[in-house]
N, C-alpha and C positions, 0 to 999 in steps of 0.2 A: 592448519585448522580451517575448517568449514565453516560458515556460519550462514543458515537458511532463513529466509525473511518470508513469512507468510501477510500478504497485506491485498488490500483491493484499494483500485486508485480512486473511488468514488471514499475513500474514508478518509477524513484530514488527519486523525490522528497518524495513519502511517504516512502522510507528510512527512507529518510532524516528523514522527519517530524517526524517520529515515536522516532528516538531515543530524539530528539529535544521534543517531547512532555514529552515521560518518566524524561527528565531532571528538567520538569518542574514543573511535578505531584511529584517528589522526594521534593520538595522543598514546598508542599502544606499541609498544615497543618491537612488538613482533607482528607490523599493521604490513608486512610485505608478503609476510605466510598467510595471508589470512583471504581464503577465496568464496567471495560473497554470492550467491544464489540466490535470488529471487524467484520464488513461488504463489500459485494462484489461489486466491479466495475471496468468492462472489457473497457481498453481503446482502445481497437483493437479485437472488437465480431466479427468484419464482416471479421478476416483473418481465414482460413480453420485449423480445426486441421490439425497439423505434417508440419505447413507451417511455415519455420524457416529461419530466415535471420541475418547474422550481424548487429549488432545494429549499428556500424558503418554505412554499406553499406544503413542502413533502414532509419538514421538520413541525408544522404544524398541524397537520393531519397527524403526523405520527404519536406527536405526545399530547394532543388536543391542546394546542395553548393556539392565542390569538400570532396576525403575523407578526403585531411587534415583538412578544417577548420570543418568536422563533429568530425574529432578528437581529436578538439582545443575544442569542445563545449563538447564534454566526458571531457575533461582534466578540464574544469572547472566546473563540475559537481564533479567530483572525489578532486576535490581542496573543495567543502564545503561537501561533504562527512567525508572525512578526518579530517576537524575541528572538526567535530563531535566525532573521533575517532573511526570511520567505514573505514571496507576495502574496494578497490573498484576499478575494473579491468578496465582499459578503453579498453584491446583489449579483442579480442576473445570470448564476451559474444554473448549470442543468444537472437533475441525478438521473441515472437510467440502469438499463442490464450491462454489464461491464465484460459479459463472456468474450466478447470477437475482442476488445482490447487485450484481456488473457492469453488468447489466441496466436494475438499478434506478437504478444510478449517473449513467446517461445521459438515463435520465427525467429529475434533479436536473439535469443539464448542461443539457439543453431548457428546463428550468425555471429556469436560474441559480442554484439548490439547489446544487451539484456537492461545493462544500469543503464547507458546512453538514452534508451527509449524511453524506458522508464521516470527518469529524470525529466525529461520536457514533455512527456504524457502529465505527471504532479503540476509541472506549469503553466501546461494549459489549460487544467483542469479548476484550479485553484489562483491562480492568477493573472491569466489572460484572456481575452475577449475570444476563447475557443472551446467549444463543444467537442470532446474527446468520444461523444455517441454520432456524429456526422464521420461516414466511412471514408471522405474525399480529408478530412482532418488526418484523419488517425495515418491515410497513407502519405500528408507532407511528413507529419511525424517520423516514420518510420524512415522517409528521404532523407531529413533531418539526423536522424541517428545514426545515417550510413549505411541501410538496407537498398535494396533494389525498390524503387517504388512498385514497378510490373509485380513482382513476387509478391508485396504486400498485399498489391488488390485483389491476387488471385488466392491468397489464404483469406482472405476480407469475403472474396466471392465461393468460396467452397464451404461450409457448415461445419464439414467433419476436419477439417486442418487444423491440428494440432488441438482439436476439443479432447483428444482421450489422456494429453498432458495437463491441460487443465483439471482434468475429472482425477486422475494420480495425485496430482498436488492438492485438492481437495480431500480427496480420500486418506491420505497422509496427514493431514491438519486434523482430521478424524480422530483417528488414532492415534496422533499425541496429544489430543486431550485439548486442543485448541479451539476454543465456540467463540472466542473475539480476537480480532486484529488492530495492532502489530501485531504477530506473536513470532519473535526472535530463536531460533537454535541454533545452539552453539554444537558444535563434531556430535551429534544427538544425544547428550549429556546434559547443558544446561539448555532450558528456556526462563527467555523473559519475554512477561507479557505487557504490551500498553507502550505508549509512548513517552518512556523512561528519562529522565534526564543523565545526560550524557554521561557522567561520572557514573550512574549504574553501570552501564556498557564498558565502561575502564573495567571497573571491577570487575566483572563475567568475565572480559576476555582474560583477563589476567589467572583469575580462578582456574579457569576452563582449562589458559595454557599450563597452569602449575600443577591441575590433577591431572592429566591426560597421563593414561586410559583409566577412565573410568565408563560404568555400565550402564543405571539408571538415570532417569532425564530427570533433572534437578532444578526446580523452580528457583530462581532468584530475582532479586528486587522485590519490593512489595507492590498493593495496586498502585496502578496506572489507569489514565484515561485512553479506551480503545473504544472499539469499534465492534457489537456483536452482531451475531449470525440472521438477527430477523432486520438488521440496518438502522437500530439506534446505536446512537453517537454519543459516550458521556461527554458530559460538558461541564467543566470545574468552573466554580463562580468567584470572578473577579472580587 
């Protein structure tokens, strides 16, 4: 079984989801067939590279509210973070254009790197005193995961490296109907969307392996809190 994860690492909810998935797939009885694929999707394409703002400052811009209550709606982001057993800074982080990380990500997919990079990309991002938009980060990163760091810089320094896998995995999220992240498929049969608690994910995988073959893409779980396409965040209140 396949199972394609659509997310962009500027969104906590695919954190979220992601570890929340993994807890779920631990728990599936058939978690050794199961080959995970991460794919790209930019919740904020239209901001310029090296255009970087406080997430803070960006959460209240975006939905007009003052910084505290932008900092009230981080603190309860970081509150289901946390349950999860993830770190998770509410000040000081930075949001920006996330393409050259996409980018980089597909390098690690060629390389079998993919979830490695990925993984300490969400931790820098989200819990450590690292900026995942600074290109000298992204390539300890990619050191860090077991890439060539020279290769990294030089996908980092070239535009068009691996941007028309990014533009596919977008264009794919397109046409399955997908306008926020997480958004989860299963052998492209089931999606779930939003960052599901983990027992949803039991259930799908199990679903998925008990109907196989099946032909249309079949929504499961109900909402969730995700991530859409113009870069709001929902945010459940404590």
């Amino acid at each position: 079984m396949r199972v394609e994860i659509w997310s962009d690492i500027a969104c906590p909810w695919c954190y979220i989801g992601k570890a929340r998935f993994e807890k779920g797939l631990a728990e599936f009885a058939h978690r050794d067939e199961v080959e995970v694929v991460h794919r790209s999707f930019e919740l904020d394409p239209s901001r310029a590279k090296g255009d970087t703002a406080l997430v803070i400052d960006m959460l209240a811009e975006k939905y007009d509210r003052s910084r505290e209550e932008a900092a009230a709606m981080e603190a309860n982001v970081a509150a289901n973070a946390q349950s999860e057993g993830l770190g998770y800074r509410t000040e000081g982080r930075d949001h920006g254009n996330t393409f050259d990380i996409h980018r980089l990500l597909h390098l690690a997919k060629a390389r079998g790197r993919q979830d490695e990079l990925l993984t300490l990309a969400y931790r820098a991002n989200f819990a450590e005193e690292r900026s995942v938009f600074d290109a000298e980060v992204l390539v300890a990163l990619a050191e860090e995961a077991g890439l060539d760091a020279d290769e990294a810089r030089a996908v980092l320094a070239d535009p068009e490296a691996y941007a028309e896998d990014v533009r596919t995995d977008e264009r794919e999220a397109a046409e399955l109907g997908a306008n926020a992240v997480p958004f989860f498929v299963l052998d492209r049969r089931y999606g779930i969307s939003g960052g599901q608690p983990s027992e949803v994910f039991v259930q799908a995988l199990e679903q998925a392996w008990k109907d196989r073959p099946a032909t249309a893409l079949t929504t499961v779980g109900g909402d969730a809190a995700a991530c859409d396409t113009d870069g709001a965040c929902e945010v459940p209140q404590s």
